[in-house]
ROLO-435433 format. One record per residue: residue number from 1; residue in three letters; chain; x, y, z of N, C-alpha, C, O in turn. Coordinates in Angstrom, 3 decimals. Example, Ala and Ser with C-alpha at 12.3 -4.5 7.8 and 13.67 -1.06 7.14 Angstrom:
BEGIN
REC   seq   type   mol       n_px       n_py       n_pz      ca_px      ca_py      ca_pz       c_px       c_py       c_pz       o_px       o_py       o_pz
REC     1    ALA     A     13.190     -5.690      7.800     12.300     -4.500      7.800     13.200     -3.300      7.800     14.236     -3.319      8.465
REC     2    SER     A     12.850     -2.250      7.080     13.670     -1.060      7.140     12.900      0.030      7.870     13.409      1.138      8.039
This chain:
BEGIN
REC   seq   type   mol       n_px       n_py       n_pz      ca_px      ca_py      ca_pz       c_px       c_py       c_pz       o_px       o_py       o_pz
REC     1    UNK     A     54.413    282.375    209.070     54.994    283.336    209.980     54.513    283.041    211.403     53.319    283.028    211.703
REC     2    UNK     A     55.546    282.795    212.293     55.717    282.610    213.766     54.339    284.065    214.456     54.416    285.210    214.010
REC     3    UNK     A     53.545    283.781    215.227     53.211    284.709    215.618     53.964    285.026    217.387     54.032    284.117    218.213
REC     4    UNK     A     54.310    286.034    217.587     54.889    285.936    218.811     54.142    287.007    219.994     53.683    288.133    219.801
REC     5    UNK     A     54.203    286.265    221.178     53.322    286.240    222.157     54.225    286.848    223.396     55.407    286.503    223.389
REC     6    UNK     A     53.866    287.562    224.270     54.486    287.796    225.596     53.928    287.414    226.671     52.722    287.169    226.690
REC     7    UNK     A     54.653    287.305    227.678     53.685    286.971    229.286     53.347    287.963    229.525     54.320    288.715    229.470
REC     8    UNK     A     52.098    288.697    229.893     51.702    289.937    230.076     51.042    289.663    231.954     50.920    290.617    232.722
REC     9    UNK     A     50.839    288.780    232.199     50.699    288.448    234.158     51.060    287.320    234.251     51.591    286.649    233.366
REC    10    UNK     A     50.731    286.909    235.658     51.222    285.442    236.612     49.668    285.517    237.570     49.438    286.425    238.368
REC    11    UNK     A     49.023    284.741    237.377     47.817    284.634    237.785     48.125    283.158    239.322     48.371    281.954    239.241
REC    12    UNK     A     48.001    283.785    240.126     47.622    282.978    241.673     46.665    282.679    242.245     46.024    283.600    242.752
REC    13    UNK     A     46.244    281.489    242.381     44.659    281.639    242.665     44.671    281.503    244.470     45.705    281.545    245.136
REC    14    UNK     A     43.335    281.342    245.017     43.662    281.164    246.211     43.955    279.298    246.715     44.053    278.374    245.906
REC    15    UNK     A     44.031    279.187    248.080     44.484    278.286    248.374     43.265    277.513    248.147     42.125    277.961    248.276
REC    16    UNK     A     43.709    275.818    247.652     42.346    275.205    247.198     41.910    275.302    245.986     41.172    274.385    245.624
REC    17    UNK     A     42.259    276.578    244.835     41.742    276.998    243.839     42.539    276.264    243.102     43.686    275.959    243.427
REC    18    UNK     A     41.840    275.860    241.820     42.658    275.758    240.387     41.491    275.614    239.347     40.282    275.575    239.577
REC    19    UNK     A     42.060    275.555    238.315     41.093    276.169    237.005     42.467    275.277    236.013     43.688    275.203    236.151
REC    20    UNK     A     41.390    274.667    234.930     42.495    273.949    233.947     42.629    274.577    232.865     41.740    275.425    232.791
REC    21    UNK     A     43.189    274.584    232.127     44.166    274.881    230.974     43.045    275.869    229.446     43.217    276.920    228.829
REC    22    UNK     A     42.007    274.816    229.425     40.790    275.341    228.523     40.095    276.373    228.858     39.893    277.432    228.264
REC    23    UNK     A     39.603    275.826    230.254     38.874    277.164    231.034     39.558    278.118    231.361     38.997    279.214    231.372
REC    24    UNK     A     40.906    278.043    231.714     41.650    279.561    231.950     42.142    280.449    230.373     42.466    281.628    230.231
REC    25    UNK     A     42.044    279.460    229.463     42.298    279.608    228.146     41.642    280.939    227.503     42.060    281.917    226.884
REC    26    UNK     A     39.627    280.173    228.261     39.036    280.777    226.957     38.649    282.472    228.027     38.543    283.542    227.428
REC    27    UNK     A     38.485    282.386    229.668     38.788    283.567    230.003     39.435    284.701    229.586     39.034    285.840    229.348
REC    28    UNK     A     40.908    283.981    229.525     41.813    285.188    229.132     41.454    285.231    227.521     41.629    286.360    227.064
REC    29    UNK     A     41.046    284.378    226.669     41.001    285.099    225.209     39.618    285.679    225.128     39.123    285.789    224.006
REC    30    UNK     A     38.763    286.160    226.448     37.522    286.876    226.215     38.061    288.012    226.462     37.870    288.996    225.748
REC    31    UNK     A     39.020    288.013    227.815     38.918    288.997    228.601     40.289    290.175    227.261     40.356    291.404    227.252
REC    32    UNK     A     40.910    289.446    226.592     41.932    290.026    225.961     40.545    290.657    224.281     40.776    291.590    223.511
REC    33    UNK     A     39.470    289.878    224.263     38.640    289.924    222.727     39.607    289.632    221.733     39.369    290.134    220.635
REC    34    UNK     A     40.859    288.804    221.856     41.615    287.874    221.012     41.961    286.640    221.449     42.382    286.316    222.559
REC    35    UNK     A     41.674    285.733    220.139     41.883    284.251    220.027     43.684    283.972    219.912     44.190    282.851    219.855
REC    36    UNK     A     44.541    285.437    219.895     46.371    284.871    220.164     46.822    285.227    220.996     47.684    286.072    221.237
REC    37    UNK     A     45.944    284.240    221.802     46.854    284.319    223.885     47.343    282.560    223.812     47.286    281.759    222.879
REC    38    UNK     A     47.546    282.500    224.407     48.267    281.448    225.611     48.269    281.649    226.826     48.288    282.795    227.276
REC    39    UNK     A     48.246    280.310    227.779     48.186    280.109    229.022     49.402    278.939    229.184     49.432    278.103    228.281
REC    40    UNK     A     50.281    278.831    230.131     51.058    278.051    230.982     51.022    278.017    232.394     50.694    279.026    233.018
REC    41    UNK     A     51.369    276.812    233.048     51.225    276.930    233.995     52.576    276.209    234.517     53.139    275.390    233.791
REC    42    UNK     A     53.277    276.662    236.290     54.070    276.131    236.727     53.671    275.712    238.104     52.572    275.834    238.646
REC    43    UNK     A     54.927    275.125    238.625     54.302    274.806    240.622     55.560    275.271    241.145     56.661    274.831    240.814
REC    44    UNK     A     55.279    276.420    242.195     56.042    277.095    242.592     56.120    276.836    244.506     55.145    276.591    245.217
REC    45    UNK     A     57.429    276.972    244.925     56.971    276.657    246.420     56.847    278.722    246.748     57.524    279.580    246.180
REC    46    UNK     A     55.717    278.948    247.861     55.119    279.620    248.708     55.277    279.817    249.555     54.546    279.362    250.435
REC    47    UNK     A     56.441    280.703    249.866     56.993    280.706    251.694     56.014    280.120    251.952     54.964    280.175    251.312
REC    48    UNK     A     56.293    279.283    253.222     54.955    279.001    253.944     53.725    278.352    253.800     53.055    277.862    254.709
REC    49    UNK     A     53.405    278.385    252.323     51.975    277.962    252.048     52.657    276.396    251.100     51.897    275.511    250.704
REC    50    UNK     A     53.438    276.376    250.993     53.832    275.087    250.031     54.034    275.319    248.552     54.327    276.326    247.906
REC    51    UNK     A     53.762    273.966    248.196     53.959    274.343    246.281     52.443    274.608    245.889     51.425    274.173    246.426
REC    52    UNK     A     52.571    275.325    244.958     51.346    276.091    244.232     51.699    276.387    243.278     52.799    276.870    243.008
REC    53    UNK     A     50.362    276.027    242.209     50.593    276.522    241.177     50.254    277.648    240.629     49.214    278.119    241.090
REC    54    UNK     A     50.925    278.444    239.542     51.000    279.778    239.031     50.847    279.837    237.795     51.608    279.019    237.278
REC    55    UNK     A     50.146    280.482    236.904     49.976    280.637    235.951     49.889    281.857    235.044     49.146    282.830    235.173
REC    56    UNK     A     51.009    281.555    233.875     51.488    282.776    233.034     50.255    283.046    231.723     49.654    282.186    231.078
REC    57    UNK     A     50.172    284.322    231.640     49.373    284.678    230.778     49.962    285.062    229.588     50.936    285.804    229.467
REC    58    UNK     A     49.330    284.527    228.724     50.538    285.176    227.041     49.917    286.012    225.986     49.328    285.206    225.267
REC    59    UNK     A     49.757    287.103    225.559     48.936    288.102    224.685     50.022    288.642    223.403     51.224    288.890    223.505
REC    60    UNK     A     49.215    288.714    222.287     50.227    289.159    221.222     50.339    290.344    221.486     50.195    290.975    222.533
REC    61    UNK     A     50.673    290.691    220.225     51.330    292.172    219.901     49.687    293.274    220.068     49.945    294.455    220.299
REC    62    UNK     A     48.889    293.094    220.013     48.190    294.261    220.318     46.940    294.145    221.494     45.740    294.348    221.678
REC    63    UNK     A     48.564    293.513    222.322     47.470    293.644    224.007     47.175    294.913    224.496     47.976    295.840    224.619
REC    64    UNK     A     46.108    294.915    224.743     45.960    296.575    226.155     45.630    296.142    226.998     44.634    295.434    227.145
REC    65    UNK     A     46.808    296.650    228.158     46.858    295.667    229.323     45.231    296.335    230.458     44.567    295.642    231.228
REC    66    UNK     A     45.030    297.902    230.129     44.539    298.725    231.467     42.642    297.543    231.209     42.087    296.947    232.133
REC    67    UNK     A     42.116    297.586    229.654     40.862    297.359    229.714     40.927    295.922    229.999     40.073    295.275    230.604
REC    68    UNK     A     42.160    295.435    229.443     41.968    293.694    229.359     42.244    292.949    231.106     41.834    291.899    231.601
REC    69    UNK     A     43.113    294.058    231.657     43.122    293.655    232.834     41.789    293.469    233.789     41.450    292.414    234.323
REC    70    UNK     A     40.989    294.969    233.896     40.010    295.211    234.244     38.940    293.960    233.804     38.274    293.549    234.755
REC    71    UNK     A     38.685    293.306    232.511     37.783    292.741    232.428     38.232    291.254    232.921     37.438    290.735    233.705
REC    72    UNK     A     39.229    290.596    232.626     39.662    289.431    233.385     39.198    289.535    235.176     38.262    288.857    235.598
REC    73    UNK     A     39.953    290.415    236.039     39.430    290.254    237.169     38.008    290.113    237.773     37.433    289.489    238.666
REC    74    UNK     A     37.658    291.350    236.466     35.659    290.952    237.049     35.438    289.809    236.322     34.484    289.205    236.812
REC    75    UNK     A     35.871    289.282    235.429     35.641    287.635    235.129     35.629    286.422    236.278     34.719    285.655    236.595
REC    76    UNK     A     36.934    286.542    236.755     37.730    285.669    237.748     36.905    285.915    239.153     36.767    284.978    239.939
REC    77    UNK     A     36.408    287.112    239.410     35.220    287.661    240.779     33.854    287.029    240.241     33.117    286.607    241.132
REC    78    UNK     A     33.528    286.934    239.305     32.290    286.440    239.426     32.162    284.826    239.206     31.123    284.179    239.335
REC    79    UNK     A     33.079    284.464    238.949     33.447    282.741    238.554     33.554    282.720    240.531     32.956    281.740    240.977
REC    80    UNK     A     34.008    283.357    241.313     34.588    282.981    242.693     35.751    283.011    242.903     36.066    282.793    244.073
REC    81    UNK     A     36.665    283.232    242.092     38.342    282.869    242.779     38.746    284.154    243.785     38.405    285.336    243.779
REC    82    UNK     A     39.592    283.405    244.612     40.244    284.544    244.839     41.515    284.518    244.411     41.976    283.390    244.586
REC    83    UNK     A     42.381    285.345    243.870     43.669    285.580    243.276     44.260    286.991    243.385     43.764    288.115    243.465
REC    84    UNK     A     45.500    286.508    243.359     46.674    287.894    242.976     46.784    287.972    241.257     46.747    287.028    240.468
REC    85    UNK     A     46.925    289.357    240.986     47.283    289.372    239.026     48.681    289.940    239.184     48.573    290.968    239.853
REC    86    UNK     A     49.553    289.785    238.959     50.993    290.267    238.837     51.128    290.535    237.417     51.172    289.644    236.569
REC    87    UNK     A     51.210    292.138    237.099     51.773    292.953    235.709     52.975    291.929    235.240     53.714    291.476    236.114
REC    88    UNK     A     53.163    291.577    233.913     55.147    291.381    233.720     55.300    292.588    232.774     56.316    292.730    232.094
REC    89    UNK     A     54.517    293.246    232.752     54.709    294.446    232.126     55.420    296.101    232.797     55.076    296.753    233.783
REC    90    UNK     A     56.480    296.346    231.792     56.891    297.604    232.895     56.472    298.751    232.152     56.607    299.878    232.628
């Protein structure tokens, strides 16, 4: 059985920033306390700032976005980034 996953944000880091695929991996599966996330990433152009890359966050079926959000950002603040978190959640 397929397990199925949603994009639950779009993670932006600041200019200069990037973080690879493992390490943004095992963040978000701390910050979620589940091992069925996923991470993707795209390169997007940035009014103004150029192409940059963006990265989608993927959480199963029993994400909670309010605690899991909260603990990712103080993750991502104490690592140094600076970033935007964009909800895809309505």
């Amino acid at each position: 059985m397929r397990r199925e996953r949603r994009q639950v944000f779009v993670l932006r880091l600041g200019l200069g920033q990037s973080i690879g695929p493992l390490a943004l991996r095992a963040i978000w599966a701390t910050a979620c306390d589940s091992p069925d996330v996923s991470v993707s990433r795209r390169v997007q152009n940035n009014a103004g700032y150029g192409m940059r890359p963006c990265y989608g966050l993927w959480a199963g079926q029993a994400f909670s976005r309010v605690p899991t959000e909260q603990k990712l950002r103080d993750m991502l603040d104490a690592d140094g980034y600076f970033f935007t978190l964009t909800s895809m959640l309505t």
